[in-house]
C-alpha positions in Angstrom: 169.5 4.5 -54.0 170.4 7.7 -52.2 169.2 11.0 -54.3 170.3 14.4 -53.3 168.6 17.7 -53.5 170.6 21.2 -53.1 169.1 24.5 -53.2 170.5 27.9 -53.2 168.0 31.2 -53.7 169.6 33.0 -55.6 172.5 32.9 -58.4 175.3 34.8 -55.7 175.3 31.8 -53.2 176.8 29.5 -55.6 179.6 28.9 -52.6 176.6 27.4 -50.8 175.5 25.0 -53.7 178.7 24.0 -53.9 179.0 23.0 -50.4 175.4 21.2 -50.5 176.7 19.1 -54.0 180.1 18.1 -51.9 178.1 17.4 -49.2 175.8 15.2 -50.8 178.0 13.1 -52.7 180.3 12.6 -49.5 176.7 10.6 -48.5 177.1 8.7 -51.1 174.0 10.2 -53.7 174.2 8.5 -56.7 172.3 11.1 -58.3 171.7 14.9 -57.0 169.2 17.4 -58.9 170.6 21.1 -57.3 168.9 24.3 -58.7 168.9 28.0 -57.9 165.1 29.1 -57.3 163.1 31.1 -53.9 161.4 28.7 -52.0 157.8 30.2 -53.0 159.3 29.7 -57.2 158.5 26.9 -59.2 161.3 24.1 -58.6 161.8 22.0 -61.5 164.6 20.2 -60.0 162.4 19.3 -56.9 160.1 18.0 -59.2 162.5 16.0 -61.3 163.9 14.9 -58.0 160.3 13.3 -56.9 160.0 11.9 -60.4 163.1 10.0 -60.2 162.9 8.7 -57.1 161.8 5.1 -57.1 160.6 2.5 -54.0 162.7 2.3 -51.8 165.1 5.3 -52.5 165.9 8.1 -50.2 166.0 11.3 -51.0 168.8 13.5 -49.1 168.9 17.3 -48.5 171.2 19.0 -45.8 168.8 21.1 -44.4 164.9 21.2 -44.1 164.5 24.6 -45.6 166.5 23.5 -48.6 163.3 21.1 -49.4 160.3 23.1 -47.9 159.0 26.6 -47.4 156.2 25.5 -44.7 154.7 22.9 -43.0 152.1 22.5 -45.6 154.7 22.4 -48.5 156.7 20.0 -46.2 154.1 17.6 -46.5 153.0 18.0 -49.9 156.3 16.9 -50.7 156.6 14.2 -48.3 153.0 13.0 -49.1 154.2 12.9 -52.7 157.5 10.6 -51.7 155.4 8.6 -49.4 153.3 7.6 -52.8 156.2 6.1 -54.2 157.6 4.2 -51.2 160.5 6.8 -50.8 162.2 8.2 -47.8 163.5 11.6 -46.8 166.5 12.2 -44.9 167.2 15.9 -43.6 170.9 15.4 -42.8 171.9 17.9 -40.3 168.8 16.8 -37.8 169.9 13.7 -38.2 166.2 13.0 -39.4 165.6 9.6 -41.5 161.2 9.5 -42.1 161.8 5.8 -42.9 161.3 5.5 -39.3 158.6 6.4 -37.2 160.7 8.2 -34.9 162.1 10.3 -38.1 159.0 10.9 -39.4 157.7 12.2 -35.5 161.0 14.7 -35.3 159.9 16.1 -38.7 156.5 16.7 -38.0 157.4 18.8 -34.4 160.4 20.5 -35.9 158.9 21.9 -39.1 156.1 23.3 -36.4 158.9 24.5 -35.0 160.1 25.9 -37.6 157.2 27.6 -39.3 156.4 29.2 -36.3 159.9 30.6 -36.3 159.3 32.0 -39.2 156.1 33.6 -38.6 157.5 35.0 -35.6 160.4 36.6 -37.8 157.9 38.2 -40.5 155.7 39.5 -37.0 159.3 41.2 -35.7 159.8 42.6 -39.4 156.9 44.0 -39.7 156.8 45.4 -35.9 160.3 46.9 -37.0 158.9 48.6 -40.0 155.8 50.4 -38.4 158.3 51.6 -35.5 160.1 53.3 -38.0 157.8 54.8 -40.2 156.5 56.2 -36.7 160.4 57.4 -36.2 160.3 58.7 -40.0 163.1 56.4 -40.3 161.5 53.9 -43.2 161.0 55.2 -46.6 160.7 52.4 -48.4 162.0 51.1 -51.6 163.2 54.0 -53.9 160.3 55.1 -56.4 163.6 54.3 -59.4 161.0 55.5 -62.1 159.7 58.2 -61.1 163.7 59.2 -60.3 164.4 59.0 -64.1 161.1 61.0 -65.2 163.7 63.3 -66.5 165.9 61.0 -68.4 162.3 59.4 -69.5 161.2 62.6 -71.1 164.6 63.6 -73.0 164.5 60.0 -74.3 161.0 60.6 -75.5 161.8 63.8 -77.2 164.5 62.1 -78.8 162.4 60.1 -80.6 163.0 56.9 -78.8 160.2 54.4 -78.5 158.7 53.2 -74.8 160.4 49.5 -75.1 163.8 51.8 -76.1 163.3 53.6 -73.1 163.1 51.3 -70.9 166.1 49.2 -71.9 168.6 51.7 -71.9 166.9 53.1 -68.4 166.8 49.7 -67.1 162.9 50.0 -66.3 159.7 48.2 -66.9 157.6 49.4 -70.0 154.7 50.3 -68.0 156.9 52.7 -65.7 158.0 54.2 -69.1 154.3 54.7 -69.5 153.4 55.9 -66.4 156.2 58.8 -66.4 154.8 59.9 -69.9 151.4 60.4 -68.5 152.0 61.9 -65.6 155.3 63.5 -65.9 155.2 65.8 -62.7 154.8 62.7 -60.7 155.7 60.1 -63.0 152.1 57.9 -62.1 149.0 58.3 -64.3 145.9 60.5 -63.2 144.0 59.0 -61.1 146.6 56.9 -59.0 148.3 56.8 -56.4 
């Protein structure tokens, strides 16, 4: 039996999910398990995935980094399919691991691709020093401490810390912070 697996990050890619589900069924998947979640989150469809699979079934995803976030993770995975006498097939490099061949390609390509990766994180974070050095990076807006203000009015209105936060869209313990400290909106002591 052929058992798909699609993957999108995040909620706004649904176009992408939906490509991945046509995809798979155009295979011929009997059965696909498709879920929104980061590669480092919990993936309970993965899971159920590797759960349903049974010897001598293949599980199909169209692209590598739709089923792992590293080498490691690759094999985890692969180590828990290989447990259960089932297969992986990574579509669009034509990789089947029911083969020694397939499982050979795997092994060098997610290399590969981890140390693309790594080299993409080293050019990110190169990027970032070069412009804090230019005064060019400033980081993610402190959104809080920007509503210190709006915090305090709130406060004075009588409105209780959860209240605040709802209506300001922030977490509780910024809500906190801003009270403590509200020249800076951070508590004594911190940074």
């Amino acid at each position: 039996m052929l058992i798909g697996y699609a993957r999108t990050s995040t909620y706004e890619q649904n176009a992408g999910l939906a490509a991945q589900v046509r995809d798979l069924k155009g295979l011929g998947c009997e059965r696909i398990f498709e879920e929104h979640a980061s590669a480092l989150s919990e993936r309970p469809a993965l899971d159920a995935a590797i759960e349903y699979a049974r010897e001598g079934d293949t599980v199909v995803v169209m692209k590598l980094d739709r089923l792992a976030r590293s080498v490691k993770h690759m094999w985890e995975v692969l180590d828990r399919l290989r447990g259960k006498s089932v297969a992986v097939r990574i579509e669009n490099m034509g990789i089947d691991t029911s083969t020694p061949t397939g499982k050979l390609m795997l092994n060098v390509l997610g290399g590969v691709a981890e140390f693309e990766r790594e080299m993409m994180l080293e050019r990110q974070r190169e990027g970032i020093q070069k412009a804090k050095l230019e005064g060019r990076y400033k980081g993610r807006s402190p959104t809080a401490r920007a509503k210190t203000a709006e915090i305090l009015a709130l406060r004075a209105q009588g409105h209780s810390m959860a209240s605040i936060a709802g209506v300001l869209g922030i977490g509780k313990a910024s809500v906190v912070r801003a009270l403590k400290n509200p020249h800076t909106g951070t508590a004594p002591g911190t940074i």
